[in-house]
C-alpha positions as a Markdown table, in Angstrom:
| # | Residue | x | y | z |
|---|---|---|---|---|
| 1 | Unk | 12.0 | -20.5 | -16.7 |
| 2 | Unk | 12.7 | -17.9 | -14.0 |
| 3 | Unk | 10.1 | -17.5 | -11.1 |
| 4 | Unk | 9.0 | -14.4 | -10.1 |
| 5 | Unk | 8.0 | -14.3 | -6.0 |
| 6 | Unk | 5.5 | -11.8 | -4.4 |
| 7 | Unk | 4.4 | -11.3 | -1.4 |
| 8 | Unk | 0.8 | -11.1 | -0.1 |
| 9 | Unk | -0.5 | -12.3 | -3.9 |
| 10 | Unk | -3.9 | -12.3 | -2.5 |
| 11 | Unk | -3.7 | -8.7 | -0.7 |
| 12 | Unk | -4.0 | -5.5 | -2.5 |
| 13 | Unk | -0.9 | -4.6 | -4.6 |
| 14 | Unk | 0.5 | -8.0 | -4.2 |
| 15 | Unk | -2.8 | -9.4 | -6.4 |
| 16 | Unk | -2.1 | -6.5 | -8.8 |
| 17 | Unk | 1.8 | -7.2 | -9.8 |
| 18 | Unk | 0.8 | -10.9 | -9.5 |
| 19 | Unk | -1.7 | -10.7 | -12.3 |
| 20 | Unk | 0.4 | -8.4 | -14.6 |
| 21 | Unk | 3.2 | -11.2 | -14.1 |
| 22 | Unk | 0.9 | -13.6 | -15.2 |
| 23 | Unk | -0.7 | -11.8 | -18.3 |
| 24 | Unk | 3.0 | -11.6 | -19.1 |
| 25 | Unk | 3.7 | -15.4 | -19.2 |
| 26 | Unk | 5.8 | -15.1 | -16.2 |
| 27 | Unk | 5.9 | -17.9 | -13.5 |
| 28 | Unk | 4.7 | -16.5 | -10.2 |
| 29 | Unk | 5.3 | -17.8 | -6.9 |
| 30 | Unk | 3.7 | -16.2 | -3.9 |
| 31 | Unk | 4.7 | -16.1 | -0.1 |
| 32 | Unk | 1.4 | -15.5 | 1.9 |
| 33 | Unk | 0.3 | -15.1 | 5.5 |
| 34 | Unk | -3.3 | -15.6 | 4.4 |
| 35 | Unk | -3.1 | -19.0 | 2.4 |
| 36 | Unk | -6.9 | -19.5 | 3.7 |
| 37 | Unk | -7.8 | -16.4 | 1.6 |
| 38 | Unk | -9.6 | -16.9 | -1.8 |
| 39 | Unk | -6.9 | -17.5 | -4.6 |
| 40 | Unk | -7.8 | -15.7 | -7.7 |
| 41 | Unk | -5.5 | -17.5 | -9.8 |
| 42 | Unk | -6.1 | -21.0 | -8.8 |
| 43 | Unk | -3.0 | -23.4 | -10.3 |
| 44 | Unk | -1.5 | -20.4 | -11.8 |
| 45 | Unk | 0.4 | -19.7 | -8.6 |
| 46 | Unk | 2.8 | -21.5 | -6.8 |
| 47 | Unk | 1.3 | -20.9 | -2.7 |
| 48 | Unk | 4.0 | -21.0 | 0.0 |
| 49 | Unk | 4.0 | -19.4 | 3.8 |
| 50 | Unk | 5.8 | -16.1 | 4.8 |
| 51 | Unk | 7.6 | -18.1 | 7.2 |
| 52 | Unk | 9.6 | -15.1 | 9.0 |
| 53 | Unk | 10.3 | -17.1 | 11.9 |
| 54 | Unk | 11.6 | -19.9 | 10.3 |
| 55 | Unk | 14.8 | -18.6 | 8.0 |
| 56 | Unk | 15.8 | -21.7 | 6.7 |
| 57 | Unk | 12.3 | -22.2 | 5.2 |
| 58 | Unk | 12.3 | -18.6 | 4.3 |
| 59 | Unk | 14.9 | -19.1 | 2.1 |
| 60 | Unk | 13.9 | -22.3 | 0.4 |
| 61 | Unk | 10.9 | -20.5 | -0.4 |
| 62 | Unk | 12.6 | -18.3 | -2.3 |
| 63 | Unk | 15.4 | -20.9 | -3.9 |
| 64 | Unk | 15.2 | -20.1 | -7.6 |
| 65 | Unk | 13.2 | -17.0 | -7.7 |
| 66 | Unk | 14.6 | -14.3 | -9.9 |
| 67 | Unk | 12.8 | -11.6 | -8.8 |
| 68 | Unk | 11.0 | -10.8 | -5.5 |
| 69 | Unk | 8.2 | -8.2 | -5.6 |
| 70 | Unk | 8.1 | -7.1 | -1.9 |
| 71 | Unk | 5.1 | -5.8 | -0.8 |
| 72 | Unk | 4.7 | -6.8 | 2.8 |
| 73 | Unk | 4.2 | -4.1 | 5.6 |
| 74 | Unk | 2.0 | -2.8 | 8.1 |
| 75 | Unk | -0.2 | 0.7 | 8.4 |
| 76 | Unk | 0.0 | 1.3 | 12.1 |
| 77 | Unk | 1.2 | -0.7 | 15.3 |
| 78 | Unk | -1.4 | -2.8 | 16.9 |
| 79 | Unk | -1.7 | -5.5 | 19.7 |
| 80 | Unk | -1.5 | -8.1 | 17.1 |
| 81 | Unk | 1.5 | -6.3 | 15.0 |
| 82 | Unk | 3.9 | -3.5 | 15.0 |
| 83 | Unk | 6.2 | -1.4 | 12.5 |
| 84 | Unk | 8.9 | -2.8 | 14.6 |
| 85 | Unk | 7.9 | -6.3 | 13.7 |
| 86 | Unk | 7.5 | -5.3 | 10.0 |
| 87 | Unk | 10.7 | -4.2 | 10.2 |
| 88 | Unk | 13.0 | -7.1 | 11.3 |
| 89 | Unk | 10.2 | -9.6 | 9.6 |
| 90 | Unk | 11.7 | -7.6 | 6.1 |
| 91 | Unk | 14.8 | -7.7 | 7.1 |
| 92 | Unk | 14.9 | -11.1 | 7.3 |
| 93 | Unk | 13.3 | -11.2 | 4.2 |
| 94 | Unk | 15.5 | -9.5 | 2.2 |
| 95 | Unk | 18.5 | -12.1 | 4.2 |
| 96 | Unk | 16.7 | -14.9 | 3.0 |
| 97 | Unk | 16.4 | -13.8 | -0.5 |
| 98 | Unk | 20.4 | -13.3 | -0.6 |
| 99 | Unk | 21.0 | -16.7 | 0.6 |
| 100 | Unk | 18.6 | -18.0 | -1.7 |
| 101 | Unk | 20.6 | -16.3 | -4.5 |
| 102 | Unk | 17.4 | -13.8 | -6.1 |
| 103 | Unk | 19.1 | -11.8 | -8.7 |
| 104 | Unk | 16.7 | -8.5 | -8.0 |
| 105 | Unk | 14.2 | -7.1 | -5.6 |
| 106 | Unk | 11.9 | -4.7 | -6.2 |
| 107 | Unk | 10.9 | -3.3 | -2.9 |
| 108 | Unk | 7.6 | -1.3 | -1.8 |
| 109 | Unk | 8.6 | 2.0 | 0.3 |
| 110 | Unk | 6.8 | 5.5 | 0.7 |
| 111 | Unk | 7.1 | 9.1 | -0.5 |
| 112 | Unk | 9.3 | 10.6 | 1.7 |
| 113 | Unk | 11.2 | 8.2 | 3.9 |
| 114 | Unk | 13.7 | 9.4 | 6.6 |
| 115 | Unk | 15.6 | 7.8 | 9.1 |
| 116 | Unk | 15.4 | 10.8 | 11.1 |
| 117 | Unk | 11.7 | 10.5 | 10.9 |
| 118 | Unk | 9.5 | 11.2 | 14.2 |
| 119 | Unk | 6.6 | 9.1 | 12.4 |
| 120 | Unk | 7.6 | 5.2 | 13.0 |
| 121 | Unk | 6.3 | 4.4 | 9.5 |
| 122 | Unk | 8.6 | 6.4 | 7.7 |
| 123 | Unk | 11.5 | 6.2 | 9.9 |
| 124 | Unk | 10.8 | 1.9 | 9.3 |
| 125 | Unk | 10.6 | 2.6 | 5.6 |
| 126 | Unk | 14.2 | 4.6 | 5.4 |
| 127 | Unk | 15.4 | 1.7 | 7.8 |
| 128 | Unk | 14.6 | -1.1 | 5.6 |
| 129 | Unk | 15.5 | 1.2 | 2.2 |
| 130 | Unk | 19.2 | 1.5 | 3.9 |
| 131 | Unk | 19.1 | -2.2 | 4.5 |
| 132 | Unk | 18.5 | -3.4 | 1.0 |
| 133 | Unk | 21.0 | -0.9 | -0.2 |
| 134 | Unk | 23.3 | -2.1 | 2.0 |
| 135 | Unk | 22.8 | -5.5 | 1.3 |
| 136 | Unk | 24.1 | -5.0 | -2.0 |
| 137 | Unk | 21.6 | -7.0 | -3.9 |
| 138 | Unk | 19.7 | -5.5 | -7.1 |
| 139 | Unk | 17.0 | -3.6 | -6.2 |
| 140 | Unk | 14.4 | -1.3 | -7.2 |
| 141 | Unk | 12.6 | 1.3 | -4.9 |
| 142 | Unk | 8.9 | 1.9 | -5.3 |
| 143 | Unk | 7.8 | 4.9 | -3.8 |
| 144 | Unk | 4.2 | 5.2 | -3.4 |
| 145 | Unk | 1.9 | 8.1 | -1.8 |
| 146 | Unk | -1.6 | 6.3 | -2.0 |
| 147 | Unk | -2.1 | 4.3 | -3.9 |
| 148 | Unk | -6.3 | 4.2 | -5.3 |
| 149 | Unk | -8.9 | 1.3 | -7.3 |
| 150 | Unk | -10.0 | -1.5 | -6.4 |
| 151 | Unk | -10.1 | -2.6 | -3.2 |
| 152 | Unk | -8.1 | 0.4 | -1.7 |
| 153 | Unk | -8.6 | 1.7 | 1.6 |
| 154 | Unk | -8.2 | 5.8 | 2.0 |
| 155 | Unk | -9.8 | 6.8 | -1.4 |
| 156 | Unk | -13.1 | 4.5 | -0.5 |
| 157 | Unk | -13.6 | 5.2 | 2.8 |
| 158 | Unk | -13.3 | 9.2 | 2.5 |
| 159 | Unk | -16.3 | 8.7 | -0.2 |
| 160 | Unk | -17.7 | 6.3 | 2.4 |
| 161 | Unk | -17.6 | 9.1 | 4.8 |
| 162 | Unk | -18.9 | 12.3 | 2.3 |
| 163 | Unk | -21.9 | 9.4 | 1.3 |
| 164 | Unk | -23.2 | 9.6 | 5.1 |
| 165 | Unk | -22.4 | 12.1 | 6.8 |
| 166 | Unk | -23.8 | 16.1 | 6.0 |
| 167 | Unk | -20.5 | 17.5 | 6.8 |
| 168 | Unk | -16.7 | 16.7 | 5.9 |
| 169 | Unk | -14.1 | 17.6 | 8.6 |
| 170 | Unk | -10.3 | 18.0 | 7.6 |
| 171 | Unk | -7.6 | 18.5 | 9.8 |
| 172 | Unk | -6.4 | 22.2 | 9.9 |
| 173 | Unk | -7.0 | 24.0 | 6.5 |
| 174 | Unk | -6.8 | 20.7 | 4.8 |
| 175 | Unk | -4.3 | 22.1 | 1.8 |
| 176 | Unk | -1.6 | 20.0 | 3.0 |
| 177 | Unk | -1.2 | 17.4 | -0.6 |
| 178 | Unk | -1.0 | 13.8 | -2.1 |
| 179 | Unk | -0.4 | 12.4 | -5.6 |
| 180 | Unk | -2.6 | 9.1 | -5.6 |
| 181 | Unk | -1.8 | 6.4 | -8.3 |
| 182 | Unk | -3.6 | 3.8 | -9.4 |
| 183 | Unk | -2.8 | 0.2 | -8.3 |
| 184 | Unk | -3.1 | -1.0 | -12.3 |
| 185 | Unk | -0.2 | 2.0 | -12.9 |
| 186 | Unk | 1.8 | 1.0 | -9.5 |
| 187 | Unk | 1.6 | -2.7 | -10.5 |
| 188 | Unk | 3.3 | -1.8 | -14.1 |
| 189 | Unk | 5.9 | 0.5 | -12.6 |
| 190 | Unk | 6.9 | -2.6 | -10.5 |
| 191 | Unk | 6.7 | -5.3 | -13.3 |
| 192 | Unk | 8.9 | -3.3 | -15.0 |
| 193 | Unk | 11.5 | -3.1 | -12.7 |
| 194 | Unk | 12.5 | -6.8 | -14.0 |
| 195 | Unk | 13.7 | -5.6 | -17.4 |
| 196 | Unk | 16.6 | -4.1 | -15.6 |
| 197 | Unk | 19.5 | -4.5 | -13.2 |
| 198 | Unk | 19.7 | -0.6 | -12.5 |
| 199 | Unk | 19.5 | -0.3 | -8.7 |
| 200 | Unk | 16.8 | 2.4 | -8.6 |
| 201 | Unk | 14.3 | 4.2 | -6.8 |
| 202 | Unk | 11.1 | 5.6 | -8.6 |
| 203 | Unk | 8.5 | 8.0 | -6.5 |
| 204 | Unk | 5.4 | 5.8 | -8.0 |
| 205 | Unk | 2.8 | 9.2 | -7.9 |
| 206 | Unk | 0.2 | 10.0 | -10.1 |
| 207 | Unk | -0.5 | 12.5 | -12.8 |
| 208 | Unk | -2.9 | 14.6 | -9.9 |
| 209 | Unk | -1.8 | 16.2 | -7.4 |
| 210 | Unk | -4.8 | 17.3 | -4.5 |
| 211 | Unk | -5.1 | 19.3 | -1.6 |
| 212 | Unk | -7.0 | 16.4 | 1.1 |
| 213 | Unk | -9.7 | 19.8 | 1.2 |
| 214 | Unk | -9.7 | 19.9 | -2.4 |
| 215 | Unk | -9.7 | 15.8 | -2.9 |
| 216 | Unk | -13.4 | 15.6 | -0.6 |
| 217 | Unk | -14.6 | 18.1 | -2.6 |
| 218 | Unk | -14.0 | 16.8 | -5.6 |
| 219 | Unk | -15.3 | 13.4 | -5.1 |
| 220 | Unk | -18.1 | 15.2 | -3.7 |
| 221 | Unk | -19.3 | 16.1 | -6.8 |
| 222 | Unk | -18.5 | 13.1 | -8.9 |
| 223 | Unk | -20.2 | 10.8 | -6.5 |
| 224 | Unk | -23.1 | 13.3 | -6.0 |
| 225 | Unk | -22.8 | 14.2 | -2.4 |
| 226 | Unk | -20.9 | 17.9 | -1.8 |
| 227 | Unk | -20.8 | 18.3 | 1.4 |
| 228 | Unk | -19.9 | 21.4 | 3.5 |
| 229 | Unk | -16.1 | 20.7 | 4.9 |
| 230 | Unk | -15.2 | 22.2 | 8.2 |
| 231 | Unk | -11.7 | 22.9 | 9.2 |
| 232 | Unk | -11.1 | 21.4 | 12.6 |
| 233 | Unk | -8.2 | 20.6 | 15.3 |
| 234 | Unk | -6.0 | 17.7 | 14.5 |
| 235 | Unk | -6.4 | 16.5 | 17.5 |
| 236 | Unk | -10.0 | 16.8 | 17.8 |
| 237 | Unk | -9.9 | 15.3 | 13.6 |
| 238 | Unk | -8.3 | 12.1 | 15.7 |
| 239 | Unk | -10.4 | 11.8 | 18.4 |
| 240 | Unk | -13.5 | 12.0 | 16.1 |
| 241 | Unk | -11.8 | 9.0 | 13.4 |
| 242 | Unk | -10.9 | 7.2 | 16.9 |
| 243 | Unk | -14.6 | 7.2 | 18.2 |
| 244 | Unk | -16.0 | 6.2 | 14.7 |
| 245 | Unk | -13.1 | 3.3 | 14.7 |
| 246 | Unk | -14.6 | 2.0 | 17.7 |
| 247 | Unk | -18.2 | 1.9 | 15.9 |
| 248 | Unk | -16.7 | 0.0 | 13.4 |
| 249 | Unk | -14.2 | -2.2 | 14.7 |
| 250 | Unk | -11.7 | -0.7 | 13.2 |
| 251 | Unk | -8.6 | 2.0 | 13.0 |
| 252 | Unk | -9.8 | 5.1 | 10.3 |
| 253 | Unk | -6.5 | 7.2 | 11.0 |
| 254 | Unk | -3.5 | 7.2 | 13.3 |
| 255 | Unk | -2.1 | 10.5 | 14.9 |
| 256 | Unk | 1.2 | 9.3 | 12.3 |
| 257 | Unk | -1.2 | 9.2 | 9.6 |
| 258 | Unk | -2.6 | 12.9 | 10.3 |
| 259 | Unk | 0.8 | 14.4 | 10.9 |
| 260 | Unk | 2.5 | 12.7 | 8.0 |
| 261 | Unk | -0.6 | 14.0 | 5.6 |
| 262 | Unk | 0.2 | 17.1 | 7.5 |
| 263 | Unk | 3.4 | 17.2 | 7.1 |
| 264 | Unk | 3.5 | 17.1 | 3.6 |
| 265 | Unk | 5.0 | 13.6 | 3.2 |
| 266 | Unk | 2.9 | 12.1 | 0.4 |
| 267 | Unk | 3.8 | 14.4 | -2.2 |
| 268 | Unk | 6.9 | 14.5 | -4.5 |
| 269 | Unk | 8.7 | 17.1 | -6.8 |
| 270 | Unk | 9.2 | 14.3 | -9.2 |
| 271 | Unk | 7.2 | 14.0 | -12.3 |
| 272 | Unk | 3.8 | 11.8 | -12.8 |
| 273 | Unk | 4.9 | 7.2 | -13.0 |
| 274 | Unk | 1.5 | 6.8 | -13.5 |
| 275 | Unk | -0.8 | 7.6 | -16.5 |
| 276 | Unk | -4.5 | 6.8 | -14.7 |
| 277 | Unk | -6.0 | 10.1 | -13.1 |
| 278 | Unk | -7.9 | 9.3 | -10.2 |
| 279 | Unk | -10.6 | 12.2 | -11.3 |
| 280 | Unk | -11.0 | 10.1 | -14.4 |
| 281 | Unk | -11.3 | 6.8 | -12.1 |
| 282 | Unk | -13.6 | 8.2 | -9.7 |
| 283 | Unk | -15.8 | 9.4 | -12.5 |
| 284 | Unk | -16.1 | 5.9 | -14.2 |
| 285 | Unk | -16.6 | 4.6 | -10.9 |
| 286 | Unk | -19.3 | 7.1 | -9.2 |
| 287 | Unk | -21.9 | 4.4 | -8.7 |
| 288 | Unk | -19.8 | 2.4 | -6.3 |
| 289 | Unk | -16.9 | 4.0 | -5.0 |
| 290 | Unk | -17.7 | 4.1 | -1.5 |
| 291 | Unk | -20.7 | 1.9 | -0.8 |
| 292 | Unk | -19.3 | 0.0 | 1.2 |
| 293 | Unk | -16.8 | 0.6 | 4.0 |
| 294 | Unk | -13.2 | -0.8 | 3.7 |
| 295 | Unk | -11.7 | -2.2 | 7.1 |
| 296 | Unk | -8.3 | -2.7 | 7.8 |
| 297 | Unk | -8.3 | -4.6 | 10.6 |
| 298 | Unk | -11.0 | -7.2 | 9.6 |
| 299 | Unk | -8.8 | -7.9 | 6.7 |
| 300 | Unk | -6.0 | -8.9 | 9.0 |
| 301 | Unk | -8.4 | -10.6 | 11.4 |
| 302 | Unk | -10.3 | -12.6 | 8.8 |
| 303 | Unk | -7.8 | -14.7 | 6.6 |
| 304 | Unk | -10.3 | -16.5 | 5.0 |
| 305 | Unk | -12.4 | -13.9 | 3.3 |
| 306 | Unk | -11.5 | -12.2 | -0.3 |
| 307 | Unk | -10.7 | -8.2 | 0.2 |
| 308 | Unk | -14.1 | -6.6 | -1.5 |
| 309 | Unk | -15.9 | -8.4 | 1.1 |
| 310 | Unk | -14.0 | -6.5 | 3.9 |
């Protein structure tokens, strides 16, 4: 029976595809940095270290794996890890994987990559997208702009944000756009990309496409909480998210983050992957979407702890 790898199974997308993998019969091995972390699937799943600095483990790991579902990366550079890091840490990756003789990988990207990028995180995203083409290995490209549900980080904390504060505060005129999809939809898109040995590369967007203005105000009214929004500088939009990342131990946005949003970059031409509206979503979720506060960096700090507790 062919085995089917992903990595960071008890992460965010990487528990998603996991559990679609499963539901389909499929055996599922994961490579984790967090093997402390709750395992939703107990025996299910076979539990092995991301040993990047190890390449012979690496690849014996990965000995006998048909597929690998590649989901590893990080947001934003940090003392304790950089895009640069993510970068060769993938690369190696995708070396071990040809030595170990997988027959396809299916590889999470962004919306928009370039290698002539000023924005580190989608300059690193063209890099690698060149290096698994290059490699000459199967592969399919997964494009993602946000991705939204469960325990997702942008979506929830801006309805974390319009639930306690009186005012909103965008960056600019705030009808720059993005084409959320749902991590159930992103999760199929990628299962799916075992059925063939096509190399490929899908934009993985939603059926919605929102202004960031026009995406607070609309969860404003689902959750109950419109709030006035107030065009402001981007850099004084930073500074604000930096002081309120201090509060809370944590990093709300990145100058890259701002200017990519900015900048257009997480929205496509290409036509809806994904069937779930996030409208529809938020609506069946009004109740709790954004009760609680989503923290990157105690989810990469605390390795022992399930996501929705972070």
């Amino acid at each position: 029976m062919s085995v089917h790898v992903v990595t960071g199974a008890f992460g965010y997308s990487g528990r998603h595809i996991a559990a679609r993998l499963l539901a389909e019969g499929k055996t599922v091995r994961t490579l984790t940095n967090s093997p402390n972390r709750p395992n939703p699937f107990g025996p299910r799943i076979d539990v092995r270290p991301l040993s990047f600095g190890n390449p012979e483990a690496l690849t014996e790991s990965l000995r006998g794996a048909d597929v690998l579902y590649n989901t590893y990366w990080v947001r934003f550079n940090h003392p304790g890890f950089t895009h640069a890091e993510a970068v060769t840490n993938t690369r190696r990756l995708f070396d071990a994987a040809k030595r170990a003789g997988v027959r396809r990988v299916v590889h999470v990207s962004i919306t928009n990559p370039s290698e002539d990028s000023p924005l580190e995180y989608f300059r690193g995203k063209a890099e690698l997208e060149c290096s698994l083409i290059e490699s000459r290995q199967s592969y399919a490209i997964l494009r993602p702009a946000v991705l939204f549900g469960g325990e997702d980080i942008l979506i929830n904390n801006i309805a974390w944000a319009i639930r306690r504060f009186p005012v909103f505060a965008v960056f600019g005129s705030g009808n720059y756009e993005l084409q959320p999809i749902h991590v159930d939809d992103f999760a199929a898109i990628a299962v799916e990309q075992d059925r063939s040995s096509h190399d490929t590369i899908v934009d993985a967007i939603g059926p919605e496409t929102f202004s960031y203005r026009g995406l607070v105000e609309h969860l404003g009214r689902i959750i109950g909480k419109p709030r006035p929004i107030v065009s402001v500088p981007p850099w004084l939009g930073y500074w604000g998210a930096r002081i309120m990342g201090w509060a809370l131990r944590d990093v709300l946005l990145t100058r890259e983050e701002i200017a990519g949003l900015m900048a257009n970059l997480l929205v496509t031409n290409s036509p809806p992957a994904g069937p779930t509206k996030l409208s529809d979503w938020a609506r069946q979720h009004a109740a709790t979407i954004g009760t609680h506060y989503a923290s990157e960096l105690a989810r990469r700090r605390n390795r022992s702890e399930s996501y929705d507790r972070l």
